[in-house]
C-alpha positions as a Markdown table, in Angstrom:
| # | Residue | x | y | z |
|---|---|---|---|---|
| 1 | Unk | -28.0 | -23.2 | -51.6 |
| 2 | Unk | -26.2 | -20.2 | -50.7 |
| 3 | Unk | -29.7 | -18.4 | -49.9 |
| 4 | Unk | -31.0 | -21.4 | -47.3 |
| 5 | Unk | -27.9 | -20.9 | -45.7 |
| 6 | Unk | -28.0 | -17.2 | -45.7 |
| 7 | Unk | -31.9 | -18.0 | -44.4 |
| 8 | Unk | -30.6 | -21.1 | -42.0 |
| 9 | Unk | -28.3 | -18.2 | -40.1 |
| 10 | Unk | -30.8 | -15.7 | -40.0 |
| 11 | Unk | -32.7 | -18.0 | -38.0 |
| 12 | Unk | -30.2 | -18.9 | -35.6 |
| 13 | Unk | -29.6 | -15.4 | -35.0 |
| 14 | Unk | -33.0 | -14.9 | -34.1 |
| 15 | Unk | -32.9 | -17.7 | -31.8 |
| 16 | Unk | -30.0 | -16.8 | -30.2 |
| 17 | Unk | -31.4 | -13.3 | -29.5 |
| 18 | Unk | -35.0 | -14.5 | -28.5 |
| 19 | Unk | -32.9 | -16.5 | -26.3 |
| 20 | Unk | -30.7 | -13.4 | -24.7 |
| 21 | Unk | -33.9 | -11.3 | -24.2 |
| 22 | Unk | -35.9 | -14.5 | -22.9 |
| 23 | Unk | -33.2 | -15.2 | -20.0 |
| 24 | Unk | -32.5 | -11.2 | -19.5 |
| 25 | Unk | -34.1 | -11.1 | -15.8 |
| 26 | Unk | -33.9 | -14.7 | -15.4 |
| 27 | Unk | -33.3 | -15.1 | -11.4 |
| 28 | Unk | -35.1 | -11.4 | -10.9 |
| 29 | Unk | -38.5 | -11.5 | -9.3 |
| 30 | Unk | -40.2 | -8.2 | -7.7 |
| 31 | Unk | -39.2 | -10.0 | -4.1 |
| 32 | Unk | -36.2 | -11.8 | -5.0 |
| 33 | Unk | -32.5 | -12.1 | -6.8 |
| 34 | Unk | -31.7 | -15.9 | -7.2 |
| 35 | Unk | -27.9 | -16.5 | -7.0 |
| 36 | Unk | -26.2 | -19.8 | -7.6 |
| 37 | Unk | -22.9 | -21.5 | -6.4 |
| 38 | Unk | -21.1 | -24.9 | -6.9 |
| 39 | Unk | -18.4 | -25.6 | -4.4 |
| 40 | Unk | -16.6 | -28.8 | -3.2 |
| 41 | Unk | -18.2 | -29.7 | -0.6 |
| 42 | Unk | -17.4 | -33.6 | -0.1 |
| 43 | Unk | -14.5 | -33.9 | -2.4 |
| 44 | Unk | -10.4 | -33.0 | -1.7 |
| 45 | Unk | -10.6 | -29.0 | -1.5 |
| 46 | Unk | -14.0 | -29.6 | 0.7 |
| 47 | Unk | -12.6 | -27.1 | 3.2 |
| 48 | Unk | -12.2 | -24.1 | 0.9 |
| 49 | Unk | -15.7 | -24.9 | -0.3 |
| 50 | Unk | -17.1 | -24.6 | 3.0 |
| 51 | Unk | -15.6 | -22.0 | 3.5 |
| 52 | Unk | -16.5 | -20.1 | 0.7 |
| 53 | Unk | -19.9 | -21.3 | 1.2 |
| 54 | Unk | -20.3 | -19.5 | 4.8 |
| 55 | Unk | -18.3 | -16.4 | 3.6 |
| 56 | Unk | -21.3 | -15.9 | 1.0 |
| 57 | Unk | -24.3 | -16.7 | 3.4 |
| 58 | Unk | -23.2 | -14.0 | 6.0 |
| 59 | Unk | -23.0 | -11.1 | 2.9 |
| 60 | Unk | -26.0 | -12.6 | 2.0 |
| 61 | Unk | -27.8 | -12.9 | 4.9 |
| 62 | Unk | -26.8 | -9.3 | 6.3 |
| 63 | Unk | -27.7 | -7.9 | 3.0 |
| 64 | Unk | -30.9 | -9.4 | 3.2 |
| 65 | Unk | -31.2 | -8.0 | 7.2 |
| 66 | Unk | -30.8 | -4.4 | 5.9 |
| 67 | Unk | -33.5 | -4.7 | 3.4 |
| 68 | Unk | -32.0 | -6.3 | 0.1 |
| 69 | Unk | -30.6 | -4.7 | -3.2 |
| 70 | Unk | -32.8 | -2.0 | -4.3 |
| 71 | Unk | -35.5 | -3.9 | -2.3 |
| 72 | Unk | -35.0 | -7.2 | -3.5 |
| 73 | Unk | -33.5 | -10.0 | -1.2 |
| 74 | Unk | -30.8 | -12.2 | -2.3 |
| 75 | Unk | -32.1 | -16.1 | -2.3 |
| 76 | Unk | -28.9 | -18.3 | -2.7 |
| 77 | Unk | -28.4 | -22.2 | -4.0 |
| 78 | Unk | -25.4 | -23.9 | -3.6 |
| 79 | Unk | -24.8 | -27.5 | -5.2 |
| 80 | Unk | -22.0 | -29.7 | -4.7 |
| 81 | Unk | -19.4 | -30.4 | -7.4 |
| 82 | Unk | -17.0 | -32.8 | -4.9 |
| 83 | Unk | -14.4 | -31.0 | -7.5 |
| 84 | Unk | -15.4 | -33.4 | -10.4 |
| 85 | Unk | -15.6 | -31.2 | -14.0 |
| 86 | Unk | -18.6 | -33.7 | -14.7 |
| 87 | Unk | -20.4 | -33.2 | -11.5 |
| 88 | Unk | -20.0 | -29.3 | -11.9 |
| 89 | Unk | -21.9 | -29.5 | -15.2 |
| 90 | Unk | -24.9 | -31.5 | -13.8 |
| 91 | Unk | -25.1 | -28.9 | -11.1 |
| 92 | Unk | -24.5 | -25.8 | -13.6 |
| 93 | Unk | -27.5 | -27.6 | -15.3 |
| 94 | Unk | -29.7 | -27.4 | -12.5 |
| 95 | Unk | -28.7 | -24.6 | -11.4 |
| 96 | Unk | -29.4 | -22.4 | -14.5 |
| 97 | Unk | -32.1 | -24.2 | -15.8 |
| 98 | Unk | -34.2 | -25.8 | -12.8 |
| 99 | Unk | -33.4 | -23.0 | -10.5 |
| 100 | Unk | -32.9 | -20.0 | -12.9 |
| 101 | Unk | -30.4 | -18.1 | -11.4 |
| 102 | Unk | -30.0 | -14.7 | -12.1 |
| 103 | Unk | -25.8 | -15.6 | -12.0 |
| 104 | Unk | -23.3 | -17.9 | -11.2 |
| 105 | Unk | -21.1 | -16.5 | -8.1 |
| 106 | Unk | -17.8 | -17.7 | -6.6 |
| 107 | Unk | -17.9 | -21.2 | -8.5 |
| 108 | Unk | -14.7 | -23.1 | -7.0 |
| 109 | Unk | -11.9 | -24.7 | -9.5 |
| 110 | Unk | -10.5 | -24.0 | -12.9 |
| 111 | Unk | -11.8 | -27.1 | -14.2 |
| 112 | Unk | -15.0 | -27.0 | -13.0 |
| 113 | Unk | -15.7 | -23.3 | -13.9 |
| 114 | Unk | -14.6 | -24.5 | -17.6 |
| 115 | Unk | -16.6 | -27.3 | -17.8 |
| 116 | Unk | -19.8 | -24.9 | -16.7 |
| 117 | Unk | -19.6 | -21.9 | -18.3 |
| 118 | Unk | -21.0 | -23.6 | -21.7 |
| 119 | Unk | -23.9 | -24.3 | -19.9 |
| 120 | Unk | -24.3 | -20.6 | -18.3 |
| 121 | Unk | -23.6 | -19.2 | -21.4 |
| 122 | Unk | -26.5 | -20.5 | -23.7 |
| 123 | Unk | -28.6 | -19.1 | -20.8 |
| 124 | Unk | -27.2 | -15.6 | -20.8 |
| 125 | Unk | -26.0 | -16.6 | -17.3 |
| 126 | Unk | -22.7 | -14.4 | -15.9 |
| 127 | Unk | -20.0 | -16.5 | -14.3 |
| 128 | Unk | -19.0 | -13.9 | -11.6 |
| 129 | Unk | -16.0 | -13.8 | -9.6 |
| 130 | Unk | -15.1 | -18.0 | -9.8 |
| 131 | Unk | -13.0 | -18.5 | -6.7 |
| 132 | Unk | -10.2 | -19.9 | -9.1 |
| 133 | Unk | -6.4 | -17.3 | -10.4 |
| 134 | Unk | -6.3 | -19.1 | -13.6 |
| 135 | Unk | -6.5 | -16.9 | -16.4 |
| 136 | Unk | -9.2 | -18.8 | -18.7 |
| 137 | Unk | -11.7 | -17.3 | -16.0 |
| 138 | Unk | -11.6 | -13.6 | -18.3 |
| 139 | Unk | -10.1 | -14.9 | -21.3 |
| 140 | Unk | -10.6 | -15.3 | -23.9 |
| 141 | Unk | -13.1 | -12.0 | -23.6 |
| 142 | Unk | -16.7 | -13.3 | -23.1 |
| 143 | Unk | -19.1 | -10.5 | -22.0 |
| 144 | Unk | -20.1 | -12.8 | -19.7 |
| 145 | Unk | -16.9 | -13.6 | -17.5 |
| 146 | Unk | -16.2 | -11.3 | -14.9 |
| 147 | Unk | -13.1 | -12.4 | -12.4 |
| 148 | Unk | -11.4 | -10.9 | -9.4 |
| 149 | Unk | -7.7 | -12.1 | -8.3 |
| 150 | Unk | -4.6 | -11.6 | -10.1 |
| 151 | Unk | -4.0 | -14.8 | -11.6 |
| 152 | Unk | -1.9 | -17.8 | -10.9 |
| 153 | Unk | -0.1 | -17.2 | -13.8 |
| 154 | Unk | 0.6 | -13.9 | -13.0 |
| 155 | Unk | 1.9 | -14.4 | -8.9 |
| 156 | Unk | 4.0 | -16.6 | -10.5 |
| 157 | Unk | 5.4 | -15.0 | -13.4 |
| 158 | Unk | 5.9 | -11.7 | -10.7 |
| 159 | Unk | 6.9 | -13.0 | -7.5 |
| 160 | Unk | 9.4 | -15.8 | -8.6 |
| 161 | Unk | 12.1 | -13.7 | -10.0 |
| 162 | Unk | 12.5 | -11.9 | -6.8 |
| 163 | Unk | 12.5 | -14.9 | -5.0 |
| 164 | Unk | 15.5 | -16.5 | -6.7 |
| 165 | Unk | 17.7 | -13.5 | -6.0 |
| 166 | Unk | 16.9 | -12.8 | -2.6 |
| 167 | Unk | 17.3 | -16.8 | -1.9 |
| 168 | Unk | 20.0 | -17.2 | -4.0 |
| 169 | Unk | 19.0 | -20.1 | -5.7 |
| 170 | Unk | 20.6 | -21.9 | -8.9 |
| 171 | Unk | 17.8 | -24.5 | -9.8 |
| 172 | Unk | 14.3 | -24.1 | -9.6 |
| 173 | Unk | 11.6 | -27.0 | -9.7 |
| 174 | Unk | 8.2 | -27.4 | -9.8 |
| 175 | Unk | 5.9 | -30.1 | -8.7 |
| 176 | Unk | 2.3 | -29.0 | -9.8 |
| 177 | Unk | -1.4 | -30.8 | -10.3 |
| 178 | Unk | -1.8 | -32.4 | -13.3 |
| 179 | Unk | -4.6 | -30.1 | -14.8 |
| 180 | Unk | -5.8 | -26.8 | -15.6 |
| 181 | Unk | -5.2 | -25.0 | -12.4 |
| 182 | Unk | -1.5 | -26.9 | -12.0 |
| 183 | Unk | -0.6 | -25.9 | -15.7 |
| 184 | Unk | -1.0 | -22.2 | -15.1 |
| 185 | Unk | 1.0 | -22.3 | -12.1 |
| 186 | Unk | 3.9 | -24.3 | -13.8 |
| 187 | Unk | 3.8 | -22.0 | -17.0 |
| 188 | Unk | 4.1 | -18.6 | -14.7 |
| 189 | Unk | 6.9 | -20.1 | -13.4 |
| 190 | Unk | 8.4 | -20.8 | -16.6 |
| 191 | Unk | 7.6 | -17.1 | -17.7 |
| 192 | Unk | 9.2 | -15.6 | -14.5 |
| 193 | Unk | 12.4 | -17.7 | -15.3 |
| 194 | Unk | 12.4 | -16.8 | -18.6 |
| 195 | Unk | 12.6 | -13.1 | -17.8 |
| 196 | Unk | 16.0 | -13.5 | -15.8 |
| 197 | Unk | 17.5 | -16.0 | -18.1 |
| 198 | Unk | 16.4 | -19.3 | -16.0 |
| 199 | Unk | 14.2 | -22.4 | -16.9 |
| 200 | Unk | 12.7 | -25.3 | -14.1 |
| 201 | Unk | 15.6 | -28.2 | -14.5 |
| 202 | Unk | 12.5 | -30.6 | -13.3 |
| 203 | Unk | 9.0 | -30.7 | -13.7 |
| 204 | Unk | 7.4 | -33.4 | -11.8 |
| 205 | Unk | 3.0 | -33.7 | -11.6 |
| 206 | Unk | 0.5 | -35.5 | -10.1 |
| 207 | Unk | -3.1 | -36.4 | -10.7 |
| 208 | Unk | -5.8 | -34.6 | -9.0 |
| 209 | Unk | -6.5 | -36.2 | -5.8 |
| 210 | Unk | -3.3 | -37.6 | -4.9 |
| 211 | Unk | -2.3 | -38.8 | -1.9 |
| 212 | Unk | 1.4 | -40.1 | -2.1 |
| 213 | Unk | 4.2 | -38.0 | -3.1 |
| 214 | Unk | 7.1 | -40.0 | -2.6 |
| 215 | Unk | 8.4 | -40.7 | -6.1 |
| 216 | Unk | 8.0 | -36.4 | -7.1 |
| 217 | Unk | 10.6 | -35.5 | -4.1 |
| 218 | Unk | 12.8 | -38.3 | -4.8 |
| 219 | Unk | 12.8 | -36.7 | -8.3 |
| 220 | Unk | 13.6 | -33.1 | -7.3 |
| 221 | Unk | 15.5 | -34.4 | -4.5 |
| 222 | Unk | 18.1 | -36.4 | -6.8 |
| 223 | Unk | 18.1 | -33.0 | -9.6 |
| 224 | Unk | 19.4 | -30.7 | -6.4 |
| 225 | Unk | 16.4 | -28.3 | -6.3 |
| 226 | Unk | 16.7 | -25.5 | -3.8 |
| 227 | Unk | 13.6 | -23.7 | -4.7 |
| 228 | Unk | 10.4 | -25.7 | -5.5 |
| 229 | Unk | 7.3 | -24.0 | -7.1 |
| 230 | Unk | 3.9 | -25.5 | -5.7 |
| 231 | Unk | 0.7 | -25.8 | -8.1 |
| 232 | Unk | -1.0 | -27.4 | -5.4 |
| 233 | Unk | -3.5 | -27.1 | -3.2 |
| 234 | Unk | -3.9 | -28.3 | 0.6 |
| 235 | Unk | -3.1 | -31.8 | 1.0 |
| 236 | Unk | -0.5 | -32.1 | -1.9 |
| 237 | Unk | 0.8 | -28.6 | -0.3 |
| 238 | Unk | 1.2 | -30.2 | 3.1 |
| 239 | Unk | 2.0 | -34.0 | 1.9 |
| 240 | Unk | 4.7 | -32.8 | -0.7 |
| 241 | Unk | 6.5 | -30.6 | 2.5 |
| 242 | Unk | 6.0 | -33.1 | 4.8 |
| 243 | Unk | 7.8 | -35.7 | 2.5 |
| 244 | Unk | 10.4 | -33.4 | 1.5 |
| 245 | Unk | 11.1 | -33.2 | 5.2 |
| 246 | Unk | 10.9 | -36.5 | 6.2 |
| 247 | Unk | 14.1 | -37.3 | 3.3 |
| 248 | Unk | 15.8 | -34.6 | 4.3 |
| 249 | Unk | 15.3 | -32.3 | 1.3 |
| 250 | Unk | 15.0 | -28.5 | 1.9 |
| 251 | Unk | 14.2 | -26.2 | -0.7 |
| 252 | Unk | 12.6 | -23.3 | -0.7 |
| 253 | Unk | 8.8 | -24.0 | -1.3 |
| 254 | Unk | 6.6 | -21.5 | -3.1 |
| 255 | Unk | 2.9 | -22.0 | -3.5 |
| 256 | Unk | 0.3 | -20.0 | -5.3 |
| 257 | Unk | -3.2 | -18.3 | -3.4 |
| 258 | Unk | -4.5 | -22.2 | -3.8 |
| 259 | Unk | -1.7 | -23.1 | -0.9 |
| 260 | Unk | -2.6 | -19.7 | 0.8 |
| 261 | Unk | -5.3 | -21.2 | 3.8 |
| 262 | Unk | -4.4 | -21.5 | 7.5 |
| 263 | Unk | -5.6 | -25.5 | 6.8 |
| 264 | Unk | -2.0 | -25.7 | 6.0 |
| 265 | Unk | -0.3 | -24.5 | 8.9 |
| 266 | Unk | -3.3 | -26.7 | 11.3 |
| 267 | Unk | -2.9 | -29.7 | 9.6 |
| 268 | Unk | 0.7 | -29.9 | 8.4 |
| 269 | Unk | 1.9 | -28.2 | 11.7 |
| 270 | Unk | 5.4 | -27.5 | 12.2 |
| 271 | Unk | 6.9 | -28.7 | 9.0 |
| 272 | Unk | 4.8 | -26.4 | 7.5 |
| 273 | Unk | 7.0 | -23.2 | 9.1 |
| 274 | Unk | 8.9 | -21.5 | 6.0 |
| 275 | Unk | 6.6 | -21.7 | 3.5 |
| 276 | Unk | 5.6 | -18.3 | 1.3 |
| 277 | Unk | 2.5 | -18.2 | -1.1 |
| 278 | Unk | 0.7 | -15.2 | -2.8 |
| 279 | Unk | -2.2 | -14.2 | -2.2 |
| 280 | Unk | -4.5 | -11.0 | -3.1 |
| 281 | Unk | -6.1 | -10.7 | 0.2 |
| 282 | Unk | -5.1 | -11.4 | 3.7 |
| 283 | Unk | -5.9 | -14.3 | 6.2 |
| 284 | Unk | -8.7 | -13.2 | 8.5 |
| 285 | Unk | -7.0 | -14.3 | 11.9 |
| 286 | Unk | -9.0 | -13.6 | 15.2 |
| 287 | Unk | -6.0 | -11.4 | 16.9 |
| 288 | Unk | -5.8 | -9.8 | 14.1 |
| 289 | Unk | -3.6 | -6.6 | 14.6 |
| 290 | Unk | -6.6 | -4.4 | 12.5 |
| 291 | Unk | -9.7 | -3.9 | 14.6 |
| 292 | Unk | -11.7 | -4.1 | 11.5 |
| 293 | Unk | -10.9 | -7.5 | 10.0 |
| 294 | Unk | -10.6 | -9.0 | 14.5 |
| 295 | Unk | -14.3 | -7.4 | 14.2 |
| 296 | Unk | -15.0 | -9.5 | 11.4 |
| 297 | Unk | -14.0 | -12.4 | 12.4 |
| 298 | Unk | -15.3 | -12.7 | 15.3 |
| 299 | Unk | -18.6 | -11.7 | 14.0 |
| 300 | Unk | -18.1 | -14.9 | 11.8 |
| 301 | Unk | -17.2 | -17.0 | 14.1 |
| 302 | Unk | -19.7 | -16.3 | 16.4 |
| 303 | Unk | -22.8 | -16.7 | 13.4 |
| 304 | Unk | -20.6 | -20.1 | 12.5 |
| 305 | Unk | -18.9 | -21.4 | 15.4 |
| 306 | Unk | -15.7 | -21.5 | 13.6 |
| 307 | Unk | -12.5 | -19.2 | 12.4 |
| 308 | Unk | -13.0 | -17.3 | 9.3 |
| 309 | Unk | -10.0 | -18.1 | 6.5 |
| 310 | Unk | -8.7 | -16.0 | 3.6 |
| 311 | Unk | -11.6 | -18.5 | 1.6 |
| 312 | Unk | -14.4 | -17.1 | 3.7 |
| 313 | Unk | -13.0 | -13.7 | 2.7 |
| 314 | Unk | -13.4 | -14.8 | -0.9 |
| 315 | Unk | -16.8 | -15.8 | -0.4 |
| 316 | Unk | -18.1 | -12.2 | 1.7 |
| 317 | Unk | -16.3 | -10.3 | -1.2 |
| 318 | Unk | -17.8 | -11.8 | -4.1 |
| 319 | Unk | -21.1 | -11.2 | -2.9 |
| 320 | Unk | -20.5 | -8.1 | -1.6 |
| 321 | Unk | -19.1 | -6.5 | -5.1 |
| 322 | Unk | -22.0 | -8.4 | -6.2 |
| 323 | Unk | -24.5 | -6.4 | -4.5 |
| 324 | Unk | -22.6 | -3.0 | -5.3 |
| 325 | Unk | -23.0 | -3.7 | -8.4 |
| 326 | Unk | -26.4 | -4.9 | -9.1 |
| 327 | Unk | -27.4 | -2.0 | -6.7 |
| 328 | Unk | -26.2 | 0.7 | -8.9 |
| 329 | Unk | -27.5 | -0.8 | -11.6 |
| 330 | Unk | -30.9 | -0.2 | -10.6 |
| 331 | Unk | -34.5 | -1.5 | -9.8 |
| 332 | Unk | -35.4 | -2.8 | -13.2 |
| 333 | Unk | -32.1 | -5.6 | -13.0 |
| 334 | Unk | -31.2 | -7.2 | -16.2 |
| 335 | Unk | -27.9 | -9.1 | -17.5 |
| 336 | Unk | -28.0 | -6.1 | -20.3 |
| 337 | Unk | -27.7 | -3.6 | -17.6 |
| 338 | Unk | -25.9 | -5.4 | -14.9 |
| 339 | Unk | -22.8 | -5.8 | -17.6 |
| 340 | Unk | -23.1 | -2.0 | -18.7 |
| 341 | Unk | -23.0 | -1.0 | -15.5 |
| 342 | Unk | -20.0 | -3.0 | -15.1 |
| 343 | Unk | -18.0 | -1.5 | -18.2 |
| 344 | Unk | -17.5 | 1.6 | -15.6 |
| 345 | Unk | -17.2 | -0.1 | -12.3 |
| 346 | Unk | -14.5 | -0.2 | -9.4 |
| 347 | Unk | -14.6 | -1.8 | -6.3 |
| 348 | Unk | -12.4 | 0.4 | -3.6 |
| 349 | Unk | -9.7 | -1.4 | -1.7 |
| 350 | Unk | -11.3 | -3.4 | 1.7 |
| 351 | Unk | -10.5 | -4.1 | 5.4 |
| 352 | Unk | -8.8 | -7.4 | 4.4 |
| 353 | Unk | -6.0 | -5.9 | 2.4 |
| 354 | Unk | -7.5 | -6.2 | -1.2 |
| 355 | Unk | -6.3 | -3.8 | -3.8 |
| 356 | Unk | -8.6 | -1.6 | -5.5 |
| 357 | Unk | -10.9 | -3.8 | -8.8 |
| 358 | Unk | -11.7 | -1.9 | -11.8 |
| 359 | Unk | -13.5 | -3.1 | -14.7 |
| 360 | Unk | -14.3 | -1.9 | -18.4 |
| 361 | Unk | -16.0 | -3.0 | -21.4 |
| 362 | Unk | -13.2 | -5.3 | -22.3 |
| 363 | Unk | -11.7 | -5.6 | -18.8 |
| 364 | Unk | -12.8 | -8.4 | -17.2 |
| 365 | Unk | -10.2 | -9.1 | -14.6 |
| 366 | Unk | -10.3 | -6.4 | -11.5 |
| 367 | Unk | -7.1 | -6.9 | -9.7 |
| 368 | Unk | -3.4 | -7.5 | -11.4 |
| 369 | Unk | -1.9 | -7.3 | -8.2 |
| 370 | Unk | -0.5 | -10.1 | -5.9 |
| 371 | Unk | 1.9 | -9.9 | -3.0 |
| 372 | Unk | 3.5 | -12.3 | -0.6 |
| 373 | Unk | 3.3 | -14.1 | 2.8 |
| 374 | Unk | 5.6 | -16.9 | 4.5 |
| 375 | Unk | 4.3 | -19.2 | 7.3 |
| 376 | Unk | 6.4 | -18.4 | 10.2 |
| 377 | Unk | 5.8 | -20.5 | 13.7 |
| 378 | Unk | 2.5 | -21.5 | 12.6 |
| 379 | Unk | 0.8 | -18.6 | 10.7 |
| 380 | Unk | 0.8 | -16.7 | 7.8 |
| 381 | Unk | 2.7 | -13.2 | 8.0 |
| 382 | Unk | 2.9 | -10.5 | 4.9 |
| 383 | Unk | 6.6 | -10.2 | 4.0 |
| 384 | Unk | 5.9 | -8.1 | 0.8 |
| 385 | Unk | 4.2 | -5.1 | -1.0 |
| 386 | Unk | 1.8 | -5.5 | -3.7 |
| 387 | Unk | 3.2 | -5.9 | -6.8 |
| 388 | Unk | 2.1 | -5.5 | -10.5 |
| 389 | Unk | 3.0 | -8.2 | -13.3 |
């Protein structure tokens, strides 16, 4: 018995290797490097996905004007997920296995990146920079995984403290989505309390998708919250403030990076003045004080007819530390030496504000770092330094 199972696992082993070296150039052709995506784009966070989307074509598409990476040029395939787990593993499916994509780049959502990566993984398939904080997108340590923004958990757990004293505030709230991204929000908070002898004194949720927050600000309303920690997104973000306003209830509101997009100052307009959020890199306006990001912007906007956000940031950096990468890892591109090139890789600090990204061989977040802006008359304005968890 004990040597068919000794036999049985030698087997899978095998497998799992002939597997490895079968799918080690998958997505690398002598002309080509196949990239694929899955973004919302027809479900509630459809503007971040578009967003994202366009960010990543215009790295994409100059990359390919100047000639490719190491004379390849980048093909890209984005599917829709509508930000449905289920739907994100049908298009993970086609993706890695239709398509064969050399790697899965700036996914959007916690939940759908989880629901994936099972899929990418039995391909060999690297799940690179998800547009998602939440901490499950490096850990546990898969040599796969590779993420870029300081996580939810952490801007929570770093800039909450901080917040209390310079607000003065004596009970803390937190209304947050009722899933994976919301959870990581909520339990930062708590760790950030914990650390100056504080807890929430209400913890009110909602299902993704949600429309109608009436009964959550009557509850934090009626426990005397005067700060109130968001793990929302953009229309619980605006519809949640926009409530609170409309009874009369003003706390302080903090959101995370998933609350940090100008759609919430354009579509929640005024009401909207006075919130903060973290972020890890800074909101692309057009008048822009820096010449380099106005030059960028206005270079997007002119290729897409719209403004750039902080998401379309997201999008051009992932594919641009992309490309550095798989450019110094060499002609002959493999996941084998992709990942060792990436055991002694940093990313320098960019024109948007980003802090500098370093990875190792079991360092598979780049950035720690998080600091804070508040919405004042209708746009977002840096009121902090960069901080470290």
């Amino acid at each position: 018995m004990k040597i068919k199972t000794a036999a049985a696992l030698a087997v899978l082993a095998l497998s799992a290797a002939a597997a490895s070296a079968q799918n080690a150039n998958q997505g690398v052709s002598k002309t080509e490097i196949t990239l694929g995506s899955i973004q919302d784009l027809s479900g509630p966070i459809a503007g971040f996905g578009k967003q994202v989307r366009l960010g990543m074509m215009l790295r994409v598409d100059e990359l390919n004007e100047q000639g490719g990476i190491n004379g390849r040029k980048v093909k890209l395939i984005v599917e829709d997920s509508a930000y449905d787990p289920k739907k994100a593993v049908l298009a993970a499916q086609k993706l890695v296995n239709q398509d064969k994509i050399f790697a899965m780049v700036g996914h959007i959502g916690t939940a759908q990146n989880m629901a994936a990566m099972p899929v990418q993984f039995e391909k060999n398939v690297i799940n690179w920079f998800p547009v998602t904080a939440a901490r499950e997108m490096y850990e546990p340590f898969h040599r796969l995984k590779y993420s870029f923004a300081a996580t939810y958990y952490d801007q929570m757990r770093t800039a909450l403290p901080k917040m209390v004293k310079d607000k003065g505030a004596k009970k803390v709230c937190t209304l947050y989505q009722d899933d994976e991204f919301g959870l990581e929000v909520m339990r930062g908070a708590e760790a950030g309390l914990k650390a100056i002898n504080m807890e929430l004194i209400e913890k009110t949720s909602y299902k993704r998708g949600a429309t109608d927050f009436s009964s959550q600000v009557a509850k934090m309303k009626a426990a005397g919250c005067d700060l109130v920690v968001l793990g929302t997104i953009i229309r619980e973000t605006i519809g949640a403030i926009g409530e609170s306003r409309k009874t009369g209830f003003s706390p302080t509101f903090i959101g995370s990076s998933a609350a940090y997009t100008d759609l919430i100052h354009k579509l929640g307009g005024k009401a909207m003045d006075g919130l903060y959020a973290t972020h890890t890199a800074q909101h692309p306006y057009l008048d822009e004080a820096s010449d380099k990001i106005r030059f960028w912007a206005n270079k997007y906007k002119t290729k897409f007819n719209e403004d750039p956000t902080v998401f379309s940031v997201y999008g051009y950096q992932l594919v641009d530390s992309f490309a550095a990468a798989a450019l110094k890892a060499g002609p002959n591109l493999t996941t084998d030496n992709f990942i060792k090139t990436m055991d002694n890789m940093s990313f320098p600090a960019d024109i948007f504000g980003s802090p500098e990204a370093k990875f190792g061989p079991k360092k598979r977040l780049g950035n720690e770092f998080s600091r804070l802006s508040q919405i004042t008359d209708g746009k977002w304005k840096v009121v902090s330094d960069y901080v470290k968890p």
